[in-house]
Kinemage of the C-alpha trace (Angstrom):
@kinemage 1
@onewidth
@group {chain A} dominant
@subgroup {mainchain}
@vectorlist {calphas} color= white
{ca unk a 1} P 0.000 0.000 0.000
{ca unk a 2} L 1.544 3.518 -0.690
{ca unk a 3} L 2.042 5.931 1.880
{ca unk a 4} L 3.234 8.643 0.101
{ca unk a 5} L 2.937 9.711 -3.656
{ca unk a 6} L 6.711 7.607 -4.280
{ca unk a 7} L 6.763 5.213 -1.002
{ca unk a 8} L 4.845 2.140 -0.407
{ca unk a 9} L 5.072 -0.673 1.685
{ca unk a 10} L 5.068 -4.276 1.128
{ca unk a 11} L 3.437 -7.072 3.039
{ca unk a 12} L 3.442 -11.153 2.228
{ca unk a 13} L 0.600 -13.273 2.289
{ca unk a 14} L 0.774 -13.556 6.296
{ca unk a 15} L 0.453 -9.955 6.909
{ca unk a 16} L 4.485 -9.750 7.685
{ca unk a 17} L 5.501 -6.515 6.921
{ca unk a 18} L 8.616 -6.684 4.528
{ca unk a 19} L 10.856 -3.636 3.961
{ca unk a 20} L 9.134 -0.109 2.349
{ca unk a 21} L 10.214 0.488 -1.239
{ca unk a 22} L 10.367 4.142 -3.427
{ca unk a 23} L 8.753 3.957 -7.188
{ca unk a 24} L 10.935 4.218 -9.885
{ca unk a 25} L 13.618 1.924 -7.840
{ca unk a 26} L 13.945 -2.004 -8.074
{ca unk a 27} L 11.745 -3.611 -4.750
{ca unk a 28} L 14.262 -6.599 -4.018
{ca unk a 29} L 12.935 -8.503 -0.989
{ca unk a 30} L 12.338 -12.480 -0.032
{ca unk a 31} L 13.180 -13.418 -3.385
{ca unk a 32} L 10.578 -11.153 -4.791
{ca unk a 33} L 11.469 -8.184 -7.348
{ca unk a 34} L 9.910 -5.921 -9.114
{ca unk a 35} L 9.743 -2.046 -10.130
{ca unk a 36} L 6.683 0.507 -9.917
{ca unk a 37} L 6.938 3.240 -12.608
{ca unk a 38} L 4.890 6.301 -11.615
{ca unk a 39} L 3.220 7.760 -14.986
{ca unk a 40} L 0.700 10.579 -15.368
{ca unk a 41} L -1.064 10.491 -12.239
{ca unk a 42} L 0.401 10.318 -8.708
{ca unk a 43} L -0.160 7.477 -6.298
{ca unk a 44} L -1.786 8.178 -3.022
{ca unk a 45} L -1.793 6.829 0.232
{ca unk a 46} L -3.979 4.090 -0.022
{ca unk a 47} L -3.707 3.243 -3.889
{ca unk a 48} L -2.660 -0.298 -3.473
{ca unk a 49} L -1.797 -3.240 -6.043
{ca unk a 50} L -1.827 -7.447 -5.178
{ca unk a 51} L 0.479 -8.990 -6.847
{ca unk a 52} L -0.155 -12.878 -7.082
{ca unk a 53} L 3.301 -14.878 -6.780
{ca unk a 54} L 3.763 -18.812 -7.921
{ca unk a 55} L 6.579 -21.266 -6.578
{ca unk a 56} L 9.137 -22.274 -9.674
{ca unk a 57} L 9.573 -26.355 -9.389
{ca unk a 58} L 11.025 -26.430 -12.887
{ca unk a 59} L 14.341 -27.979 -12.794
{ca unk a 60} L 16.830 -26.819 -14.577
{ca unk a 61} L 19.324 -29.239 -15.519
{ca unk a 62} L 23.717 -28.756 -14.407
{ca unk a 63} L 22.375 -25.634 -12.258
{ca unk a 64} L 23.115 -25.300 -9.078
{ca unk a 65} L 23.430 -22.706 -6.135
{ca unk a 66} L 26.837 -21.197 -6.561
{ca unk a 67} L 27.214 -18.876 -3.211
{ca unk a 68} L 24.823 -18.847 0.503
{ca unk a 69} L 22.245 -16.202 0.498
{ca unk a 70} L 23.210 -13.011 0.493
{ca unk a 71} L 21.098 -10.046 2.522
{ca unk a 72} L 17.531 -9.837 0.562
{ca unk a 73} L 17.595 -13.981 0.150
{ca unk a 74} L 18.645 -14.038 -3.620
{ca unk a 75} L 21.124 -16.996 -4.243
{ca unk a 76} L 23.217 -17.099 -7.316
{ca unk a 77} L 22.704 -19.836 -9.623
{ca unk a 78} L 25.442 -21.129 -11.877
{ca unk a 79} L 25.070 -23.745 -14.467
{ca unk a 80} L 27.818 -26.297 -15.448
{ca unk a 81} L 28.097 -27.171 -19.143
């Protein structure tokens, strides 16, 4: 939900409150990441958006994890070939 014309926060399915993120900037956070372009008309508090996420069980053959987790959860993935 936005809070401010460029700031919203972000919540996941449990109500946790994950960290607040500025439009126009890349939201990186639990493995989720996305960017919110403002256009003609300004957000305000209260303009909200649900955004419906899917788990990825494809595997991908010679990948594998290539370093721990860093800080917002993303894990590199190399492939061997």
């Amino acid at each position: 939900m936005f809070s401010a014309a460029t700031k919203f926060d972000v919540s996941d399915p449990n109500g946790d409150e994950l960290k607040s993120g500025v439009t126009g900037t890349a939201y990186t956070a639990n493995g989720l990441t996305f960017t919110i372009t403002a256009r003609g008309t300004a957000f305000v508090a209260t303009d909200s958006f649900t955004v419906s996420v899917t788990q990825n069980t494809i595997e991908v053959p010679k990948a594998y994890f290539a370093n721990e987790a860093d800080s917002d959860s993303n894990v590199e993935v190399a492939f061997n070939i």
